[in-house]
N, C-alpha and C positions, 0 to 999 in steps of 0.2 A: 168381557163381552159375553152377554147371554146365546144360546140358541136362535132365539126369536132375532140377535138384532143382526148375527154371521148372516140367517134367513134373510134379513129384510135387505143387507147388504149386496148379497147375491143376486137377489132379484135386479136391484139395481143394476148391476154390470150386465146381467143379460139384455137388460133393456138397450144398455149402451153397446154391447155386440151388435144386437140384430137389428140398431137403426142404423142403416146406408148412410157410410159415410168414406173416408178415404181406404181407408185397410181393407173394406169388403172390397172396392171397385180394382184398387191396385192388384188383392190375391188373385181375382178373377179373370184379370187382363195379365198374370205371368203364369195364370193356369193351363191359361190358353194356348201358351208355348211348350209349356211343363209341369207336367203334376209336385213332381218334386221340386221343382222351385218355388212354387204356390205354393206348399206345405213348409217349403222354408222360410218363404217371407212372414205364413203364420206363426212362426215359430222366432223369426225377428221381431215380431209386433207385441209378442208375449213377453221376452226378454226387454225389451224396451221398457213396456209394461212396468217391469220390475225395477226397472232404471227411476222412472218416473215416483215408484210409491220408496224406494230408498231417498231420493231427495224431499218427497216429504219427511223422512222420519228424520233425516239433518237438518232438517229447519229452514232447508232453501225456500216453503213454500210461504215461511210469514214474508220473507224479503221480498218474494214475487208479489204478494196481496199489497204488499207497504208499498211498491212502488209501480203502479199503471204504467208508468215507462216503458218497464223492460217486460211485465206482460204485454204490453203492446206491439215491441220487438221481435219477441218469440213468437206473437200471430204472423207477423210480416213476416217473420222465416218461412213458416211453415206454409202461408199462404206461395212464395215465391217458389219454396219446393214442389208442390202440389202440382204450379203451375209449369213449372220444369219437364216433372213428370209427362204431363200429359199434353205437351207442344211436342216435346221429342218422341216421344209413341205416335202420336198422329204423323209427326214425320215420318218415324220410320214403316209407317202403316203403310204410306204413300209411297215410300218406296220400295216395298216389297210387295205390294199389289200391281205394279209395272209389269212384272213378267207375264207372257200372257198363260192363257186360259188352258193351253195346251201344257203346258210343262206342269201346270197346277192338276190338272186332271191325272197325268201319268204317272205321278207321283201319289197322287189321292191325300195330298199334304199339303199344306202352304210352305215356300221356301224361306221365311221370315225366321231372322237370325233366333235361336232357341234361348232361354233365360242357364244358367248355372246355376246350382242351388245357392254359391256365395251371395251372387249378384240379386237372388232373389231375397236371401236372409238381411243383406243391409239394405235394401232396398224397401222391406218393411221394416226395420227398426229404425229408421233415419224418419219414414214417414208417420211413424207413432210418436215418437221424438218431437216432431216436429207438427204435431197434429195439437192446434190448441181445443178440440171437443174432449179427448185425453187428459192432455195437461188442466185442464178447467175442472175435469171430473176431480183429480185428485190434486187441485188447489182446494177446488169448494167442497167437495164431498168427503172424499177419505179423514180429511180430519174432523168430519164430526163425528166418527164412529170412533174413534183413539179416545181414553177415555184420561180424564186428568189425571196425571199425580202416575200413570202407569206406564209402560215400558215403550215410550215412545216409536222407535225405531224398529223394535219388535212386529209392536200392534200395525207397524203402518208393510212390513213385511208381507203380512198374515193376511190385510187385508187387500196388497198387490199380489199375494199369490192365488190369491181367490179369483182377482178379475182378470189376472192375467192367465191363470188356466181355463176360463171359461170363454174368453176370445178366442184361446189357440182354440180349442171345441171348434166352436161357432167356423173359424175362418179356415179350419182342416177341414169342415164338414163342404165349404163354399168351394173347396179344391177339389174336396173327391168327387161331387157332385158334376164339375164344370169336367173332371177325367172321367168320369163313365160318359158323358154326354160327349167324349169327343170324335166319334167316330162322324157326329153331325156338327159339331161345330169347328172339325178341322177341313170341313170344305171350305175351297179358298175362299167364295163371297161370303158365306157365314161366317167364317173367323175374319175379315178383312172389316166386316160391318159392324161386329162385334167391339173389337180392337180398336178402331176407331172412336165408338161410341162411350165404352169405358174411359177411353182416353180424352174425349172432349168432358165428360161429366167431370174427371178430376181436374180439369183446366177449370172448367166452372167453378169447383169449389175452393181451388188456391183462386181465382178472379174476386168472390164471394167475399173469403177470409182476408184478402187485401183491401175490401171494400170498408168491411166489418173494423178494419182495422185504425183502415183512414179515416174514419168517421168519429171514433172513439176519443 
């Protein structure tokens, strides 16, 4: 691979970082809890990442193309996780917004259970896993930069360790961002509204992806 095509592939994956999609909304709603768990779920999502461009260089990704089936299966996964995520975060929104107003002020915290950085690292690599804009990128894309006749499993390495360092970027950048701002976003109606809101979007988009899916 030339310069110009590593360039041209790059670009790529930042395009697919910086459009909103599950990974930004998830870092951002366990940011909200914890900067270090937001940095671990980015840190899951990159690793995954890496999961995803190794199954391309095994060859899993002709048997994915050869059979719509079970591409179709892994969107209904991923769509049903998505939607997991963000019924149970709305739940628990709801019920951690119960306590009232007083105990929230004297604390100058919300009392809403905090992420662990475990629980945040699989929490984004199950959700990259299970993200078919991801898995689509490097069905239909990665392998056109691999070039024939060369180091398959290599080239497909090289070019998951590109986008998967440029997402951890992007979604540490969407963490540290959300931890300097939290001296205003960990007021309780701020962070209750927020939490919420993050958490209905990714209900939407596993709703979206199971729509996208049935229709298929």
């Amino acid at each position: 691979m030339t310069p110009v095509t590593l360039l041209a592939f790059a670009g790529l994956c930042l395009l697919l970082s910086v459009t909103p999609g599950p990974d930004t909304f998830l870092v951002l709603r366990i940011s909200l809890r914890s900067a270090g768990a937001g940095i671990a779920a980015a840190l899951g999502s990159a690793v995954a990442s890496l999961v995803w461009a190794a199954l391309v260089g095994v060859g899993l990704a002709a048997v994915l193309e050869d059979s719509a089936e079970v591409f179709r299966w892994l969107k209904i996964a991923g769509g049903l996780y998505l939607l997991y995520l963000g019924i149970s975060s709305l739940i628990r929104a709801r019920r951690t917004g119960a306590p009232s107003a007083t105990a929230g002020h004297s604390t100058g915290r919300s009392n809403s259970r905090r992420y662990s950085c475990r629980a945040g690292f699989g929490a984004g690599a199950f959700s990259t896993l299970l993200n078919p804009k991801v898995g689509l990128f490097y069905l239909a894309v990665v392998p056109q930069f691999i070039p024939h006749g060369g180091a398959t499993l290599d080239t497909a390495m090289v070019l998951g360790a590109i986008e998967s360092t440029i997402g951890l970027f992007y979604l540490v950048a969407v963490s540290v961002a959300a931890a300097k701002a939290m001296a205003w976003l960990q007021r309780p109606r701020v962070s209750s509204w927020l939490e919420r809101g993050s958490s209905g979007i990714i209900a939407a988009l596993g709703l979206g992806v199971l729509a996208s899916s049935a229709g298929s």
